[in-house]
C-alpha positions in Angstrom: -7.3 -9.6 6.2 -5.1 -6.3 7.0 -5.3 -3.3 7.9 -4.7 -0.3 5.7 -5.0 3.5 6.4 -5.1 6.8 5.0 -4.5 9.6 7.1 -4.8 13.4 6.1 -2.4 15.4 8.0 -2.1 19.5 8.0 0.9 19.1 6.4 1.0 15.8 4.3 -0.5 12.7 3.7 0.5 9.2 6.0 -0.6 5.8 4.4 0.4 2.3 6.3 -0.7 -1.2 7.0 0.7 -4.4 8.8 2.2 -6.7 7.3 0.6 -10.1 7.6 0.0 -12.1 4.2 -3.0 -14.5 4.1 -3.5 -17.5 2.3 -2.3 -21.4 2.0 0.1 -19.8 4.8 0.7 -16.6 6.3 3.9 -14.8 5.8 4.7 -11.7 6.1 5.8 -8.8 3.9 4.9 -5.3 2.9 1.7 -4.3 1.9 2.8 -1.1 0.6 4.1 0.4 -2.8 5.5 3.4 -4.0 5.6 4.7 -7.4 6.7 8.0 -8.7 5.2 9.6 -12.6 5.5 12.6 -14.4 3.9 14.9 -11.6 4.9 13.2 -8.9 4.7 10.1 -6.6 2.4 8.1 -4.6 1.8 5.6 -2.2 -0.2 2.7 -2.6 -1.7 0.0 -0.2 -5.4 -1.9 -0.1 -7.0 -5.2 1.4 -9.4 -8.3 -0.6 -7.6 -10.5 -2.8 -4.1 -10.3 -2.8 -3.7 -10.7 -6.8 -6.4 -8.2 -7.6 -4.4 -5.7 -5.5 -1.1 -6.5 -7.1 -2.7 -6.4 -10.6 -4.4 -3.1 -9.9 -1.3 -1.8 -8.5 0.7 -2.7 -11.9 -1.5 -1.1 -14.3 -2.0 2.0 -12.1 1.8 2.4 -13.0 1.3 1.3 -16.6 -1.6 4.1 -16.9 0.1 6.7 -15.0 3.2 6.4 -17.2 1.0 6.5 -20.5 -0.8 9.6 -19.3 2.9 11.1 -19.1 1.8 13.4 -22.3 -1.2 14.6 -20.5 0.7 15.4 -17.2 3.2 17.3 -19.1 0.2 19.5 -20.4 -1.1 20.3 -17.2 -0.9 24.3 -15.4 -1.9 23.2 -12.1 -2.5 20.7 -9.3 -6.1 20.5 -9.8 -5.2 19.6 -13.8 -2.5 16.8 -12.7 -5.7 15.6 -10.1 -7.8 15.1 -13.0 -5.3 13.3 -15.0 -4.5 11.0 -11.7 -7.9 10.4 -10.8 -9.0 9.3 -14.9 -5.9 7.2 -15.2 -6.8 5.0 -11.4 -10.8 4.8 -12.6 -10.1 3.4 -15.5 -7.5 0.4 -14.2 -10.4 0.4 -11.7 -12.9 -0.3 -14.0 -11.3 -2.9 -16.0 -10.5 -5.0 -13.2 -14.2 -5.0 -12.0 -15.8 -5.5 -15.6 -13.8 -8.2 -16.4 -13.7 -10.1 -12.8 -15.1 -9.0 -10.2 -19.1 -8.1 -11.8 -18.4 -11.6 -13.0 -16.7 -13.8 -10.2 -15.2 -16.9 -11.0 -14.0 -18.1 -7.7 -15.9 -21.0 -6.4 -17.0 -21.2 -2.8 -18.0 -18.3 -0.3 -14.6 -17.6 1.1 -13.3 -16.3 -2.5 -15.6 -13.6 -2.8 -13.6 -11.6 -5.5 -13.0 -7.8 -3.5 -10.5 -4.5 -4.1 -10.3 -1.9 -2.0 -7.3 0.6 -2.7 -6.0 3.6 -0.5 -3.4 6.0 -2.3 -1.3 8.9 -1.2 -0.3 11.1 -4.2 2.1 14.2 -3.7 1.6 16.4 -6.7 5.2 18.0 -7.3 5.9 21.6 -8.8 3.9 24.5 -9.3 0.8 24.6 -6.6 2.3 21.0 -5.1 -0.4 19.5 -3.5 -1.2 16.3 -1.1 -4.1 14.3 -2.1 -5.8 11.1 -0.5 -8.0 8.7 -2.5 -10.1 5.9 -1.6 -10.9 3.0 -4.2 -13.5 1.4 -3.2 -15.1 -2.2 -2.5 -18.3 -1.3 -5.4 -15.3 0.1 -7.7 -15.8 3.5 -7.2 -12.7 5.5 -7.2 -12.7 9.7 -5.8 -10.5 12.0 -3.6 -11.5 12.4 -0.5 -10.7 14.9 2.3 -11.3 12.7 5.6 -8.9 10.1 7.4 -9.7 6.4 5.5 -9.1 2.5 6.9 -9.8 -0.5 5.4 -9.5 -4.2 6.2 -10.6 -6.8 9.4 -8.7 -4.5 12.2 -9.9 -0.9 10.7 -13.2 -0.6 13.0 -10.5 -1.3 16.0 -8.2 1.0 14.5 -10.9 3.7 13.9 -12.1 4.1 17.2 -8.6 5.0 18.5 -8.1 7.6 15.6 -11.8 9.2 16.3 -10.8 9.6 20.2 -7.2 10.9 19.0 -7.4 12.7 16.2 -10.9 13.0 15.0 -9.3 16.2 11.6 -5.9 16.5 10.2 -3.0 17.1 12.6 0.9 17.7 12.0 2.4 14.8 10.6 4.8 14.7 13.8 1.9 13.6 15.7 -0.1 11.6 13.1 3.2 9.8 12.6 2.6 8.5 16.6 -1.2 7.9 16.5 -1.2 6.0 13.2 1.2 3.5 14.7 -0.8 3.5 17.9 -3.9 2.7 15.9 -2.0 -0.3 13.8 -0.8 -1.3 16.9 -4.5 -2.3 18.5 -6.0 -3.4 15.5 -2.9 -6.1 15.3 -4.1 -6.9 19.2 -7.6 -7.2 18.7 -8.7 -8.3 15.3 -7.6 -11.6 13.2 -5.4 -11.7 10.2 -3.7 -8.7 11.5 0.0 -8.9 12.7 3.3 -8.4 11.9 5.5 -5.4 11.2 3.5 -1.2 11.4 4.6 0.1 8.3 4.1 3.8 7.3 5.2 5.9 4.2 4.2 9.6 4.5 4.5 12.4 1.7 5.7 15.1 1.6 9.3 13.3 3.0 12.9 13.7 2.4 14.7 12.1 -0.2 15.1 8.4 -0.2 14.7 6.4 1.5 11.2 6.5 2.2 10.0 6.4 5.5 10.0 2.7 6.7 9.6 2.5 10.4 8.9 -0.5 12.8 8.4 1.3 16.5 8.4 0.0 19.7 4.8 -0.6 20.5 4.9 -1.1 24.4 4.7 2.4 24.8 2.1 3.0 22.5 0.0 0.5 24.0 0.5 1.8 27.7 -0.9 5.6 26.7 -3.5 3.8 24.6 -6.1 3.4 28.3 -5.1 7.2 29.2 -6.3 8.4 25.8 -9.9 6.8 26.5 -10.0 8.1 29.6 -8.8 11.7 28.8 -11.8 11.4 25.8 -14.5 9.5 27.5 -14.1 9.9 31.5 -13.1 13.8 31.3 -16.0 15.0 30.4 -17.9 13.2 33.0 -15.5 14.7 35.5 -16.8 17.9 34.3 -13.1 19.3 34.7 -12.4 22.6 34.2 -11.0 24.1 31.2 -7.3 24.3 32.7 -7.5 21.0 33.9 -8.5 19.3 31.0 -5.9 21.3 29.1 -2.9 20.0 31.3 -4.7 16.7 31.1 -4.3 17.1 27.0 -0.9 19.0 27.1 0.3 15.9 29.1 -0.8 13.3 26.7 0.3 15.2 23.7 3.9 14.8 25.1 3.6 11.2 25.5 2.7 11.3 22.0 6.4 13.2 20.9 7.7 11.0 23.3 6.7 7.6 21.6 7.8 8.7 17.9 11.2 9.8 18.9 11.0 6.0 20.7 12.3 4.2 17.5 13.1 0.5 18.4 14.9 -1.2 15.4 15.3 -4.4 17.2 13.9 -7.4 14.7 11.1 -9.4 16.8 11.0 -6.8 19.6 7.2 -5.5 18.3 6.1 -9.0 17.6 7.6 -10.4 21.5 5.9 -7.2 23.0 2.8 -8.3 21.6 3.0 -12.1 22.1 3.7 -10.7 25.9 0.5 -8.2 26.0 -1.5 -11.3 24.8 -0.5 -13.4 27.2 -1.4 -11.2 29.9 -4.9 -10.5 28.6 -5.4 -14.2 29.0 -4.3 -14.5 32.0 -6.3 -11.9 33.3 -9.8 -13.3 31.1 -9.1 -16.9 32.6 -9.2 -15.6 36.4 -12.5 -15.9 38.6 -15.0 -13.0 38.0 -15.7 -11.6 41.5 
């Protein structure tokens, strides 16, 4: 259970997750992995069974560094693409021919499952950002839409369709991708833990890492419904929903330049929103 997103920016790629680990216990750590190959690097995370996604994520590297030859060859972006995309099927592939088609898990809750979500940056001549979605039935493509995954990505897909329903700078996405981590971690199980994002293109190492203050991100969270769903109701005119917009988008710059590296801060802020919804749930309806 996670959460796991791809998002397409107008100027890079963003992939994240929480980091909550499931199984005899939970425990957390990063859900993320970065590997670099002969045309460039890429970012890597996914939800089902945590070896599967390990597995996969080793011989994606093993592939990538055989198919070095090939890359070499290559006189474009879309070329290196190709290369990329053959290499992933084909881990894909092996892992679903040889266990999941044919599961071996006993009992419902060990439903053999994959689902990957990778960030590549294509480096050199014609660089390019690319997104791609392995998914659940094995199928493996590019694709030029924002992507989530896991138990909190319907939570965390509704707040990216009222935000940011196409690509926007990576100086906002940055800010809305937390914001959208942040809810599912409030709202659905098996989601908790750190927000962790690594976004290409990005300067050199080390790659982005970044554990934000949520309170912030939770407080514009309500305005950001209401400017999408109660505006137009309102039937405000077109200056007035543009300050209305202009407004928010500053909250926006404001929360990603509100880095709080305090360990425990995001998971007390939480613990504290919680408690309050409770509070409020176990009072007298009127």
């Amino acid at each position: 259970m996670t959460v796991c997103v791809g998002l397409l920016c107008t100027d890079g790629v963003i992939i994240g997750s929480d980091t909550e680990m499931s199984g005899v216990a939970k425990y957390h750590a990063s859900k993320l992995r970065r590997g670099s190959f002969e045309a460039g690097e890429y970012a890597l995370t996914g939800t089902g069974n945590k070896g599967f996604i390990g597995m996969a994520a080793d011989f994606i590297g093993i592939a990538l560094r055989k198919a070095e030859k090939q890359f070499k060859k290559t006189k474009n972006s879309e070329e290196k693409a190709d290369v990329f995309i053959t290499s992933v099927d084909s881990v894909i592939k092996r892992i679903h021919d040889a266990y999941i088609q044919q599961p071996t898990y006993p009992g419902p809750d060990n439903i053999p499952y994959l689902e990957l979500i990778l960030g590549v940056y294509f480096k050199g001549e014609g660089e390019a950002i690319k997104l791609m979605h392995c998914a659940g039935d094995g199928s493996v493509g590019w694709i030029n839409h924002h992507i989530m995954c896991g138990s909190g990505s319907d939570i965390a897909l509704r707040f990216l369709t009222i935000l940011a329903p196409g690509p926007r700078p990576i100086e906002i996405m940055q800010s809305v991708a937390f914001l959208c981590i942040a809810e599912a971690k409030l709202g659905a199980e098996g989601v908790s833990g750190h927000s962790e994002l690594i976004q290409f293109p990005h300067p050199e190492p080390p790659v982005l890492e970044a554990w934000y203050s949520e309170s912030p991100l939770l407080e514009i969270a309500e305005e950001a419904l209401q400017l999408a769903i109660c505006a137009p109701r309102e039937k405000l005119a077109d200056e007035a929903f543009e300050r209305r917009l202009k407004t928010f988008s500053d909250k926006l710059r404001q929360v990603k330049a509100a880095v709080d590296r305090i360990p425990g801060s995001e998971r007390i802020t939480l613990e504290l929103i919680r408690k309050a919804r409770e509070e409020r749930d176990s009072l007298p309806q009127l």
